[in-house]
KOLDREN-657909 format. One record per residue (C-alpha): residue number from 0; residue in one letter; x, y, z. Coordinates in pm, 1 decimal, always signed. Example, Ala and Ser with C-alpha at 12.3 -4.5 7.8 and 13.67 -1.06 7.14 Angstrom:
+-----+---------+----------+----------+----------+
! num ! residuo !        x !        y !        z !
+-----+---------+----------+----------+----------+
!   0 !       A !  +1230.0 !   -450.0 !   +780.0 !
!   1 !       S !  +1367.0 !   -106.0 !   +714.0 !
+-----+---------+----------+----------+----------+
This chain:
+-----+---------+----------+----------+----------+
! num ! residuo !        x !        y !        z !
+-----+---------+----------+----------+----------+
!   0 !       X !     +0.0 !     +0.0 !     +0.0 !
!   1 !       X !   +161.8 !   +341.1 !   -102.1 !
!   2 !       X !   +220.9 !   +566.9 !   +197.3 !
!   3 !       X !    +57.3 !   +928.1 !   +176.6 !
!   4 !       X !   +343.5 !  +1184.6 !   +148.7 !
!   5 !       X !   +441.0 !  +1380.8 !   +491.3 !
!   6 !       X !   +331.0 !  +1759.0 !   +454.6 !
!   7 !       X !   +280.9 !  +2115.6 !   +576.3 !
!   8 !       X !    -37.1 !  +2284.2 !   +428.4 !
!   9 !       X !    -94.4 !  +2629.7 !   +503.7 !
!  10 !       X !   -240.2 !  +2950.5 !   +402.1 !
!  11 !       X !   -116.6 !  +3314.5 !   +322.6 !
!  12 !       X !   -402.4 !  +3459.2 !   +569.0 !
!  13 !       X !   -336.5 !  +3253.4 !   +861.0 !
!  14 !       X !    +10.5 !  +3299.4 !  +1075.4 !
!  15 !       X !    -27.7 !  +2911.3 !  +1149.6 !
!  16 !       X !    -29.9 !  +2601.5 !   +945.7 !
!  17 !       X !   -350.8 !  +2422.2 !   +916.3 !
!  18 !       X !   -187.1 !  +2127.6 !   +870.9 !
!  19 !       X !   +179.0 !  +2031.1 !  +1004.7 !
!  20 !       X !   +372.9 !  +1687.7 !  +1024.9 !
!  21 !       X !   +668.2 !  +1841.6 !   +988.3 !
!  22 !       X !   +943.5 !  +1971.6 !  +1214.0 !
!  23 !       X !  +1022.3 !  +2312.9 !  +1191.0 !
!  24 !       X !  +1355.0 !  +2254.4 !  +1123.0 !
!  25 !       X !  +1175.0 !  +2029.8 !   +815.9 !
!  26 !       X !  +1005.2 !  +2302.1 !   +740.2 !
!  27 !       X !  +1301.1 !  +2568.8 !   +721.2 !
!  28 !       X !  +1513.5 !  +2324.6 !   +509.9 !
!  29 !       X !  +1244.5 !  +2230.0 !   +300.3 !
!  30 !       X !  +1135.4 !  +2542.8 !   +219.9 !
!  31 !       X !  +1497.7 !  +2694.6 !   +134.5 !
!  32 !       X !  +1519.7 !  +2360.6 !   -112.6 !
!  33 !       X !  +1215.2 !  +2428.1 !   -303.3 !
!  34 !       X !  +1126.6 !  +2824.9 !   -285.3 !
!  35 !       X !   +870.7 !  +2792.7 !   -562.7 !
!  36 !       X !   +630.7 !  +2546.1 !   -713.2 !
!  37 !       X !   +808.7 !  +2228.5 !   -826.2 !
!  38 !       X !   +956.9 !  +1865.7 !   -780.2 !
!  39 !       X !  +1269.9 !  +1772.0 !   -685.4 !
!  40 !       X !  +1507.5 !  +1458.4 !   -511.2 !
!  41 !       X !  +1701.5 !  +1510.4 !   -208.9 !
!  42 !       X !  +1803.7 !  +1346.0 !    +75.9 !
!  43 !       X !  +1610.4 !  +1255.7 !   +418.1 !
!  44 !       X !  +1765.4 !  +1120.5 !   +731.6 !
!  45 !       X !  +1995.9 !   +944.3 !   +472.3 !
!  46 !       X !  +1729.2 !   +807.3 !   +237.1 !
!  47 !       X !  +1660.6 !   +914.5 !    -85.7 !
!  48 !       X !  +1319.9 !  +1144.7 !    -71.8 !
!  49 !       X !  +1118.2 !  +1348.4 !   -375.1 !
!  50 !       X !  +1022.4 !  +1701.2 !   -228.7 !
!  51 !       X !   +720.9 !  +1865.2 !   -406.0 !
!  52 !       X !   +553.9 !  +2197.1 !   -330.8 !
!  53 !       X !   +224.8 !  +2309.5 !   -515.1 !
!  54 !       X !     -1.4 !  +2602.6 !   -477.3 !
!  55 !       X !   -363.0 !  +2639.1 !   -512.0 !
!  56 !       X !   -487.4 !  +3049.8 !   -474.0 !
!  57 !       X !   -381.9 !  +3126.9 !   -122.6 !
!  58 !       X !   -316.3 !  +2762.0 !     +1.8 !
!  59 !       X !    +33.0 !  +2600.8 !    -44.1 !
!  60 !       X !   +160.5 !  +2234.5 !    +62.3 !
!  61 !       X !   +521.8 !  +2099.5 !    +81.6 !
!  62 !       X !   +513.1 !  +1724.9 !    +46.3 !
!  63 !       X !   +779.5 !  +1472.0 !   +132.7 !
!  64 !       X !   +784.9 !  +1097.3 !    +49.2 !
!  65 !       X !  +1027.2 !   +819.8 !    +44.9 !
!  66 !       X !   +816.0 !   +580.5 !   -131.3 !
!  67 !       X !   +940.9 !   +406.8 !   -413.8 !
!  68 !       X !   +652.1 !   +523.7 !   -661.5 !
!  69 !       X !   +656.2 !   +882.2 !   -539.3 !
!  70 !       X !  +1028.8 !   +852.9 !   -622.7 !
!  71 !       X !  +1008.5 !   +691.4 !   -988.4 !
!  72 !       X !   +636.5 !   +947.1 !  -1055.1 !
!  73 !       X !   +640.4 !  +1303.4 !   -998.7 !
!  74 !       X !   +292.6 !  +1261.4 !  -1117.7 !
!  75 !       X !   +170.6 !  +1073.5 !   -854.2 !
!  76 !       X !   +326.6 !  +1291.4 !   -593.9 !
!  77 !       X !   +174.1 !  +1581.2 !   -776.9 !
!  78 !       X !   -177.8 !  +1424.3 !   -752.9 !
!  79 !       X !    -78.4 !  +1355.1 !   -364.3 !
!  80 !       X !    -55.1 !  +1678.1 !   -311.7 !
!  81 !       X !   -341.6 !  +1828.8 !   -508.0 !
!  82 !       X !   -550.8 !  +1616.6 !   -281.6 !
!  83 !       X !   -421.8 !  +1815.6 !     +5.5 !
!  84 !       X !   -483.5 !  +2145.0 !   -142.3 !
!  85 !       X !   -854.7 !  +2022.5 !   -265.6 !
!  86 !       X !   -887.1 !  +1969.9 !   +108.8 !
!  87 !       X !   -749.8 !  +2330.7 !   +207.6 !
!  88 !       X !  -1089.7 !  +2518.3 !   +238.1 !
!  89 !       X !  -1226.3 !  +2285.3 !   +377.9 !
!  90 !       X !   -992.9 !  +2230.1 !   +658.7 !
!  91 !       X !   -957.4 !  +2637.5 !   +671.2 !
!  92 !       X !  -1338.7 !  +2699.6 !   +697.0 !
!  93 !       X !  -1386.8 !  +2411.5 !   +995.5 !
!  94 !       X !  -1116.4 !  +2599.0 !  +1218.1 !
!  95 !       X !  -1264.0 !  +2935.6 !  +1164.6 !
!  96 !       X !  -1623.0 !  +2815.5 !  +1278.1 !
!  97 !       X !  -1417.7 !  +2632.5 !  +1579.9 !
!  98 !       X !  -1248.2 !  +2987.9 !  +1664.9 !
!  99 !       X !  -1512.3 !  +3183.3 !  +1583.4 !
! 100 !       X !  -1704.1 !  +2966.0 !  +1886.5 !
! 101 !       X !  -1409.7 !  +2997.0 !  +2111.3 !
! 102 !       X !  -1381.2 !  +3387.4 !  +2043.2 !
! 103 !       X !  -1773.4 !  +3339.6 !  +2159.2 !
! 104 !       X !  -1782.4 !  +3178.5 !  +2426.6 !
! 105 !       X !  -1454.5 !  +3348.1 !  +2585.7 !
! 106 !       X !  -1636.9 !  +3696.2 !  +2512.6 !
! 107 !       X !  -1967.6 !  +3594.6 !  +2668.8 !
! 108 !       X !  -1806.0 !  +3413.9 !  +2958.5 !
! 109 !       X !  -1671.5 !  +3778.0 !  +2987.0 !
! 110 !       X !  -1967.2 !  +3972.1 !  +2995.2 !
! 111 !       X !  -2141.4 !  +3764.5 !  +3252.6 !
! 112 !       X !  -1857.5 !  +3738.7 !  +3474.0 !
! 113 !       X !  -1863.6 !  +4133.6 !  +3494.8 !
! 114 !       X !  -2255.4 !  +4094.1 !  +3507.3 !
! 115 !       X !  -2202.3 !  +3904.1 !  +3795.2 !
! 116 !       X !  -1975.5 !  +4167.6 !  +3928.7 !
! 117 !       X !  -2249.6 !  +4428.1 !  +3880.5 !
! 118 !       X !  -2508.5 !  +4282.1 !  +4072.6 !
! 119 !       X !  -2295.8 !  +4205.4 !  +4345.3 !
! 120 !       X !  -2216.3 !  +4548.4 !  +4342.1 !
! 121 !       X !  -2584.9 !  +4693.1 !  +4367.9 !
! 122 !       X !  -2612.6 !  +4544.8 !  +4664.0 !
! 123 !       X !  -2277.4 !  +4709.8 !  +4842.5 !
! 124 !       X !  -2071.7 !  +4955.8 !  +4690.4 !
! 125 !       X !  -1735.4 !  +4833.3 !  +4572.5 !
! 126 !       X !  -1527.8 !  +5143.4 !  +4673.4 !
! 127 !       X !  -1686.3 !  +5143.3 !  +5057.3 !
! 128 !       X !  -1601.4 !  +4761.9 !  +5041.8 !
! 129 !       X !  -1198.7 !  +4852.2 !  +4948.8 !
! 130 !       X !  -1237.1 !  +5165.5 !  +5205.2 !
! 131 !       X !  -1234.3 !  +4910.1 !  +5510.8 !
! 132 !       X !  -1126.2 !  +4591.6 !  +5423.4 !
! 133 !       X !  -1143.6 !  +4506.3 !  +5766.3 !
! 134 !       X !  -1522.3 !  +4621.5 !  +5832.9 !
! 135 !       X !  -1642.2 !  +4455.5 !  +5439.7 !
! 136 !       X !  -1844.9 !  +4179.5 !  +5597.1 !
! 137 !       X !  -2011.7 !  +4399.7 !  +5845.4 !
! 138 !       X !  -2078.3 !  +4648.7 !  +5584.1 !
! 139 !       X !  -2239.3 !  +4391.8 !  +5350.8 !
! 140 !       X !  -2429.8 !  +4230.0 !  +5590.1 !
! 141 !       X !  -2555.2 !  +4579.2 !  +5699.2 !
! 142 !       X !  -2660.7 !  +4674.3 !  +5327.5 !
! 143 !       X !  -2817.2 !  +4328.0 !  +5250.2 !
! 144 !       X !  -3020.3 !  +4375.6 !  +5616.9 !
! 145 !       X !  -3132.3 !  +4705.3 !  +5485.8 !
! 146 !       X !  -3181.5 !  +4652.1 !  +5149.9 !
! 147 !       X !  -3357.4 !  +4251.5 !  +5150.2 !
! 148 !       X !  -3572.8 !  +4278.7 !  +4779.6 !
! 149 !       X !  -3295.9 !  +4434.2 !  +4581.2 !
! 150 !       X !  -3049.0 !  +4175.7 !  +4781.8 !
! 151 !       X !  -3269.6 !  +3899.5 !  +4657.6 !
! 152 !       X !  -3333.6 !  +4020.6 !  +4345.8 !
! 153 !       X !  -2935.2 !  +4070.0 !  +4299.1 !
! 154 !       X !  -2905.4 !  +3654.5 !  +4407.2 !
! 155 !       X !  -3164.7 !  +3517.4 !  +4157.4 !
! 156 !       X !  -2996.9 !  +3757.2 !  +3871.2 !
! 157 !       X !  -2627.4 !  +3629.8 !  +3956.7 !
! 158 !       X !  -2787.1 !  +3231.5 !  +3963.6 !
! 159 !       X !  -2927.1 !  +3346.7 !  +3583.7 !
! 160 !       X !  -2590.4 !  +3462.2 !  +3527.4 !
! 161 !       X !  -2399.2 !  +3149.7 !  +3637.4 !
! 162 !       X !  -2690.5 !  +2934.1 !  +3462.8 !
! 163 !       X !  -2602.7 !  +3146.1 !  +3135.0 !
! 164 !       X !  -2243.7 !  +3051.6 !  +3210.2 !
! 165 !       X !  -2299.4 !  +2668.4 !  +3271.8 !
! 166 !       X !  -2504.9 !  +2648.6 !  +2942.6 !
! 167 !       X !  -2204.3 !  +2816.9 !  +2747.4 !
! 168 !       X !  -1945.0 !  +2572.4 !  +2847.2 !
! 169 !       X !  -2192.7 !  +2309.6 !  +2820.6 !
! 170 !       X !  -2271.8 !  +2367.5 !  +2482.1 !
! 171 !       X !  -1985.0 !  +2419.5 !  +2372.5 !
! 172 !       X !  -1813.9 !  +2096.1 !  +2531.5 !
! 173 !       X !  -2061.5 !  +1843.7 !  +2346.3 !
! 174 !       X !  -2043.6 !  +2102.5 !  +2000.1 !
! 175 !       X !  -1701.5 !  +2037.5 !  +2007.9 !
! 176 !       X !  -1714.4 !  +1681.3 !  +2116.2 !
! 177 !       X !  -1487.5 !  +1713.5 !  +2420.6 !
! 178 !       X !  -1808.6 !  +1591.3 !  +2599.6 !
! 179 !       X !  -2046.8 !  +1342.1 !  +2400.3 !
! 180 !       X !  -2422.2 !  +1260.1 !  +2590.5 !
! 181 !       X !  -2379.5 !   +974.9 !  +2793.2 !
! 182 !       X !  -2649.5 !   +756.4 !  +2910.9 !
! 183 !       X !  -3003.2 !   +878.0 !  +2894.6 !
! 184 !       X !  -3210.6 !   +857.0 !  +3192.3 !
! 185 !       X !  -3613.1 !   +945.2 !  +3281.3 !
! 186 !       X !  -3670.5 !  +1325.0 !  +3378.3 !
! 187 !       X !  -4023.0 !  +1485.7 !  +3488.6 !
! 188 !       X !  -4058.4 !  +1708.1 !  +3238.5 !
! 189 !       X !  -4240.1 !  +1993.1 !  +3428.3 !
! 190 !       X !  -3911.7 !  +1989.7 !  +3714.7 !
! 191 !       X !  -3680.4 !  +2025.1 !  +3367.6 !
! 192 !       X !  -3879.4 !  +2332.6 !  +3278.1 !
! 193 !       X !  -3932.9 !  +2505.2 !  +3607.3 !
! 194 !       X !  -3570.9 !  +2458.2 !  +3701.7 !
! 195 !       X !  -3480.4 !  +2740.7 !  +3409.4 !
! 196 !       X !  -3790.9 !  +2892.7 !  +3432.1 !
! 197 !       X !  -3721.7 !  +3061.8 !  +3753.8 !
! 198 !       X !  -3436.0 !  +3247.0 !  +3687.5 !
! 199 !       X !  -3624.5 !  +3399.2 !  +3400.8 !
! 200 !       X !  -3945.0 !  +3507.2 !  +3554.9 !
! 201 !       X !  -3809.8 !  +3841.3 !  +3702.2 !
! 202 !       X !  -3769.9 !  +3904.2 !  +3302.7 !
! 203 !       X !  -4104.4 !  +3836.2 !  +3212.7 !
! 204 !       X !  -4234.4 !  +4029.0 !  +3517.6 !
! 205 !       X !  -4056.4 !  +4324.8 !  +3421.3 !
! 206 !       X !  -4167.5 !  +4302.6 !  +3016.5 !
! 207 !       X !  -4514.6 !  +4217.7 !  +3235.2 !
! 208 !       X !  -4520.1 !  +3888.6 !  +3014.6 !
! 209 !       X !  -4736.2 !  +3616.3 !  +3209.8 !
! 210 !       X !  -4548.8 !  +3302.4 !  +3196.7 !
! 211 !       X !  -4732.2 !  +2981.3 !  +3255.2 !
! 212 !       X !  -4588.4 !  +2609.8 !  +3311.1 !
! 213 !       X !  -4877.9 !  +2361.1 !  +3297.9 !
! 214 !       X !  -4820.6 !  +2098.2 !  +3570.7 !
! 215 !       X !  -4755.1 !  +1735.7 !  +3411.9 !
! 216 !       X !  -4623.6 !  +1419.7 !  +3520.2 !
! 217 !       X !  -4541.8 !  +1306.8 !  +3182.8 !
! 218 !       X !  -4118.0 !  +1207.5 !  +3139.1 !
! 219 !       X !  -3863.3 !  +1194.2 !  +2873.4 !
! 220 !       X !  -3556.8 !   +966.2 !  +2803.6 !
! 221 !       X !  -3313.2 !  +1264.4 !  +2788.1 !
! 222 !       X !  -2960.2 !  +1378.2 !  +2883.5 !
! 223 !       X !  -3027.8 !  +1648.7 !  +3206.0 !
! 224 !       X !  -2763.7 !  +1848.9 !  +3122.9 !
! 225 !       X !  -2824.3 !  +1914.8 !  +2749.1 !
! 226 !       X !  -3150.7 !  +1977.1 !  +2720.5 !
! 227 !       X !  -3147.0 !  +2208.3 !  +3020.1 !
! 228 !       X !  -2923.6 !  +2390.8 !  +2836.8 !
! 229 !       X !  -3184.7 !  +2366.0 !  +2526.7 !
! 230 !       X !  -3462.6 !  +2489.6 !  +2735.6 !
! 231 !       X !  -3251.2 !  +2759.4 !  +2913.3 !
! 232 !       X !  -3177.9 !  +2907.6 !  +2483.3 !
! 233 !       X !  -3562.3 !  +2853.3 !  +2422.7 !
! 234 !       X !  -3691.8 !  +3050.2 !  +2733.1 !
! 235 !       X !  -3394.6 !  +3307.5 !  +2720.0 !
! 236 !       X !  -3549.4 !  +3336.2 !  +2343.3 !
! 237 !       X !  -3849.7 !  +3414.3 !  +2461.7 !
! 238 !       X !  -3781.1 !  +3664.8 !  +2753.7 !
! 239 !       X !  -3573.3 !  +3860.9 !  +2484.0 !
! 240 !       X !  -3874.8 !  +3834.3 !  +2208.6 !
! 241 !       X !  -4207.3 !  +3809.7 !  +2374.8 !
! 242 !       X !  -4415.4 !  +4096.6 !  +2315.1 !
! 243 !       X !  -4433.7 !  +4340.9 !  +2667.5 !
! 244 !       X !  -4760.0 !  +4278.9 !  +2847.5 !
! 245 !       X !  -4855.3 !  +3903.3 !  +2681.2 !
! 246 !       X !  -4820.3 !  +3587.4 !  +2744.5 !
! 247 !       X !  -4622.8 !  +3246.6 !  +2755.0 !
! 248 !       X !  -4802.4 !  +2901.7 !  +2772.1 !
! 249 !       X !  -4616.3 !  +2571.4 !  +2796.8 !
! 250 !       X !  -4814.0 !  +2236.5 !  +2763.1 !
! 251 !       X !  -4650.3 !  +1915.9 !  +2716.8 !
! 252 !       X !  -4874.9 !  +1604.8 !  +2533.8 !
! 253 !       X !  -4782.3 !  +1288.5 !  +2449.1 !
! 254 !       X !  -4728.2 !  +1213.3 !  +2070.3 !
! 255 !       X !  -4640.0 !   +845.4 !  +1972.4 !
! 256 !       X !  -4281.7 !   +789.7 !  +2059.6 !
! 257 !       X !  -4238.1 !  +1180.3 !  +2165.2 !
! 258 !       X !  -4302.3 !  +1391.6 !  +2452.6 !
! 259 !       X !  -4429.0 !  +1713.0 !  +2284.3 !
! 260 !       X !  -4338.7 !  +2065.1 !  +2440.3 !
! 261 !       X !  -4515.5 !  +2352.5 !  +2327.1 !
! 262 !       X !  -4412.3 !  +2714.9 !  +2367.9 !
! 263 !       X !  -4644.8 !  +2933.1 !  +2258.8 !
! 264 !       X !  -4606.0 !  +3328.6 !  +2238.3 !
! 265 !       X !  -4651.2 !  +3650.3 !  +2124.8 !
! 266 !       X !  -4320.5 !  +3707.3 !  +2011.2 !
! 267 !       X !  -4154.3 !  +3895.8 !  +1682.0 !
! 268 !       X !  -4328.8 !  +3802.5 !  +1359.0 !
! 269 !       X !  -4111.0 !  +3519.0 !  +1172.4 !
! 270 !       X !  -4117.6 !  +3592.0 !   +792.4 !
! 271 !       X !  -4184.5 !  +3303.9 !   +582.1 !
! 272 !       X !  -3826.3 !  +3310.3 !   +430.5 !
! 273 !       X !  -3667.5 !  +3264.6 !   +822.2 !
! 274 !       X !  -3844.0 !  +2982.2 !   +943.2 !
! 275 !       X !  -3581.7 !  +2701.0 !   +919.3 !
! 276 !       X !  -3299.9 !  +2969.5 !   +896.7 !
! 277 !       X !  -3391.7 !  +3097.5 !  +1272.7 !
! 278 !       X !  -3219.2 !  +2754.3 !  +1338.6 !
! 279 !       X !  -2919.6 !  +2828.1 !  +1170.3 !
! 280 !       X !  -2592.1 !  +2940.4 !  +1371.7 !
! 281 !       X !  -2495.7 !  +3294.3 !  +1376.7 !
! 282 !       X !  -2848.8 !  +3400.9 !  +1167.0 !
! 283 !       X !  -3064.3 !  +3660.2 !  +1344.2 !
! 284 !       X !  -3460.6 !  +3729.6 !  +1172.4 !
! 285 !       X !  -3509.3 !  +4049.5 !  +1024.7 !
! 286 !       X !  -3772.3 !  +4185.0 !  +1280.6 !
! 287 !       X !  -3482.8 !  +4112.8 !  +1595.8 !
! 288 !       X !  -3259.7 !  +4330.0 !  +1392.2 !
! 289 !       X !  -3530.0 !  +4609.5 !  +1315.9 !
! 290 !       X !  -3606.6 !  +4593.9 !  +1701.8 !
! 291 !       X !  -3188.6 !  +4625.9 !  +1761.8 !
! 292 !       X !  -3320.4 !  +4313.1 !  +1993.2 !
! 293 !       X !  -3081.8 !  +4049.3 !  +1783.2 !
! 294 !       X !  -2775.7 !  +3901.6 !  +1909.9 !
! 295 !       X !  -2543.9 !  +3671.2 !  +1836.4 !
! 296 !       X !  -2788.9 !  +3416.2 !  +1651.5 !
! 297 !       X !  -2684.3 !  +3121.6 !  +1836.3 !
! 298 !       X !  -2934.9 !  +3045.9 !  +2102.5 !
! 299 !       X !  -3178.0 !  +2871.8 !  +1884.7 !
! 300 !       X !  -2897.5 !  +2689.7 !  +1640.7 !
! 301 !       X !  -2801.9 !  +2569.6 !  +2029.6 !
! 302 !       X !  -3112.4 !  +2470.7 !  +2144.1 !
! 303 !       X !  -3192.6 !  +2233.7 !  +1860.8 !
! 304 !       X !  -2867.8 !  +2108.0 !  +1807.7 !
! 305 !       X !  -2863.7 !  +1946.5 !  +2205.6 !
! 306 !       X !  -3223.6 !  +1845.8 !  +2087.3 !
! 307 !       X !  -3110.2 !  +1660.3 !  +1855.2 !
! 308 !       X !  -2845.1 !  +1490.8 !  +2050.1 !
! 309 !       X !  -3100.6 !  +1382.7 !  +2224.0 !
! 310 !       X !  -3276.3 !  +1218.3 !  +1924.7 !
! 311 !       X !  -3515.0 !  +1432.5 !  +1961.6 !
! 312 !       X !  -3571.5 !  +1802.4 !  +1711.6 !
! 313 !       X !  -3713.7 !  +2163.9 !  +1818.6 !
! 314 !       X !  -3929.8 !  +2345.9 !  +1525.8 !
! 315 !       X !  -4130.6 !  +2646.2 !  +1514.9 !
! 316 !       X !  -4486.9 !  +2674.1 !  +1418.4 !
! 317 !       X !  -4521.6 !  +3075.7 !  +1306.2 !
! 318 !       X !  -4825.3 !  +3280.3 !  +1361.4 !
! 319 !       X !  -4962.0 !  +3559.0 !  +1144.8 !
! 320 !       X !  -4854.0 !  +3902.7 !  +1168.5 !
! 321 !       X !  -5079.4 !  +4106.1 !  +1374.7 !
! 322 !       X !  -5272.9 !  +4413.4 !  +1238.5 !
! 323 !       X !  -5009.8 !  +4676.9 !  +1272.4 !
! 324 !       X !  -4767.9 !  +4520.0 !  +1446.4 !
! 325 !       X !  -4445.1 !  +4326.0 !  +1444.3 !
! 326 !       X !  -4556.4 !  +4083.1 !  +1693.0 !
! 327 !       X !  -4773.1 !  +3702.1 !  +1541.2 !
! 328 !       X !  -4845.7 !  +3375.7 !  +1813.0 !
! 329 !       X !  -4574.2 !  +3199.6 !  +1737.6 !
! 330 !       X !  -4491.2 !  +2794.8 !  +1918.1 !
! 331 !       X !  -4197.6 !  +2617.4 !  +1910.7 !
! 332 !       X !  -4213.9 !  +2274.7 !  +1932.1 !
! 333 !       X !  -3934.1 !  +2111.3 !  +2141.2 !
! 334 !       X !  -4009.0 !  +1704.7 !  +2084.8 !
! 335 !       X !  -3871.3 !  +1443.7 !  +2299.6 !
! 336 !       X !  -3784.3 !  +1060.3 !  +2308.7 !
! 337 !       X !  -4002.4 !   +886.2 !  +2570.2 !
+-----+---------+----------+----------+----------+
């Protein structure tokens, strides 16, 4: 079986390789040998070798083999090669998307950390805290004595925070597939949905949006961990899009082999065009982006892709624009293996 040549791919926009089994002193001689596109014989670790560098646009590969028929073709080393390049893009495109979700998370991790900070710091003031480092917990204590709603308040907004932070890493563990679903286990559905739907309903009280769980005893075969991080993107979803002074209604039914979720809202309009691309990572709808409401268009691309981990799918059912409005009764549909 002919061995597949040893190379370095890279490209003229990116400072690293995407592609490297070489050393870099490999690389250095390598590239001094052959400066521009060609073929030739040399010598590695004492064995004759062909050396062949090719360019494709902004992608280049240096190749090395020591097998006989690379040695006796240049063709065939040639076509070795151009296999590489014709794999460039490719290989380019899938590490952008994987630093493009690093760059992400690492920036929303960010912004709630210093969330966190905030909220912690409406309840004492951070420069009376540094003042007397020696009196801090008395002064805290005093401040959360006389100020017990906005303490509390401050709590269940830094456990949304954290929850927002758990769902982040989360998601991006099992995206990546540092951390694959392991075995699935029986949940009560309606303790899934009220443990994220608590941290949310000082948002809908303040939009004066009135969110209601029906109770159910119905259960799903389901991964905890990823689907509470699908229902935390669907309810976030709808705090951010749910029309001030409406309402949210979540019923679950049996369907076949499917537990059937339903959240149903008044929520931005969803034109006909967006209704499968609302699911697709980094797209925002045109009515979130009138509003200046959209973001980074990744909570619903996250919530169905952990439902379908889960061998189960989350769709959208869209209502019709209302009369002079922006706003249509809109369900998504978050089904579930039983």
């Amino acid at each position: 079986m002919r061995a597949f040549p040893s190379c370095i791919l890279w490209s003229d926009h990116r400072s690293e390789p995407l592609l490297n089994q070489l050393s870099s002193a490999q690389v250095e001689l390598f590239r001094t040998e052959l400066v521009d596109d060609g073929s030739i014989l040399t010598m590695r670790d004492g064995r004759k070798a062909r050396l062949i560098r090719r360019s494709l646009n902004h992608y280049h590969v240096i190749a090395v083999s020591v097998d006989p028929d690379h040695l006796k073709s240049k063709k065939t080393m040639e076509a070795a090669a151009d296999l590489m390049l014709a794999a460039a893009n490719t290989i380019d495109s899938a590490m952008k998307r994987a630093e493009d979700r690093t760059q992400r998370l690492i920036h929303n991790l960010k912004s709630l950390t210093a969330k966190i900070g905030q909220e912690i710091f409406y309840i004492a003031q951070q420069q009376l805290m540094l003042n007397s480092p020696r009196d801090m917990v008395k002064y805290v204590a005093k401040e959360i004595k006389d100020n017990p709603e906005d303490t509390a308040k401050g709590l269940i907004e830094i456990l949304k925070h954290q929850a927002a932070q758990k769902a982040e890493y989360s998601a991006f563990e099992k995206l990546t597939g540092k951390v694959v679903i392991g075995q699935t286990e029986l949940h009560d559905i309606h303790r899934v949905l009220m443990n994220v739907f608590y941290l949310f309903f000082g948002e809908f009280i303040k939009k004066k949006v009135k969110a209601e769980v029906d109770r159910t005893r119905l259960q799903a075969l389901i991964d905890y961990e990823s689907i509470h991080v699908c229902i935390y993107y669907i309810v976030e979803n709808a705090s951010k899009y749910a029309r001030p002074g409406s309402s949210l209604n979540v019923t679950t039914a049996e369907d076949g082999g499917y537990i059937l979720i339903r959240f149903s809202m008044e929520s931005l309009v969803i034109l006909t065009g967006e209704v499968d691309k609302i699911f697709d990572e980094g797209f925002s709808g045109s009515k979130a982006i009138e509003s200046h409401l959209s973001g980074a268009g990744i909570g619903l691309y996250l919530a169905r892709a952990m439902a379908q981990m889960n061998n189960g799918n989350l769709t959208v059912v869209p209502g019709r624009l209302t009369l002079g409005g922006d706003y249509a009764r809109n369900t998504f549909i978050l089904a579930l293996p039983r």
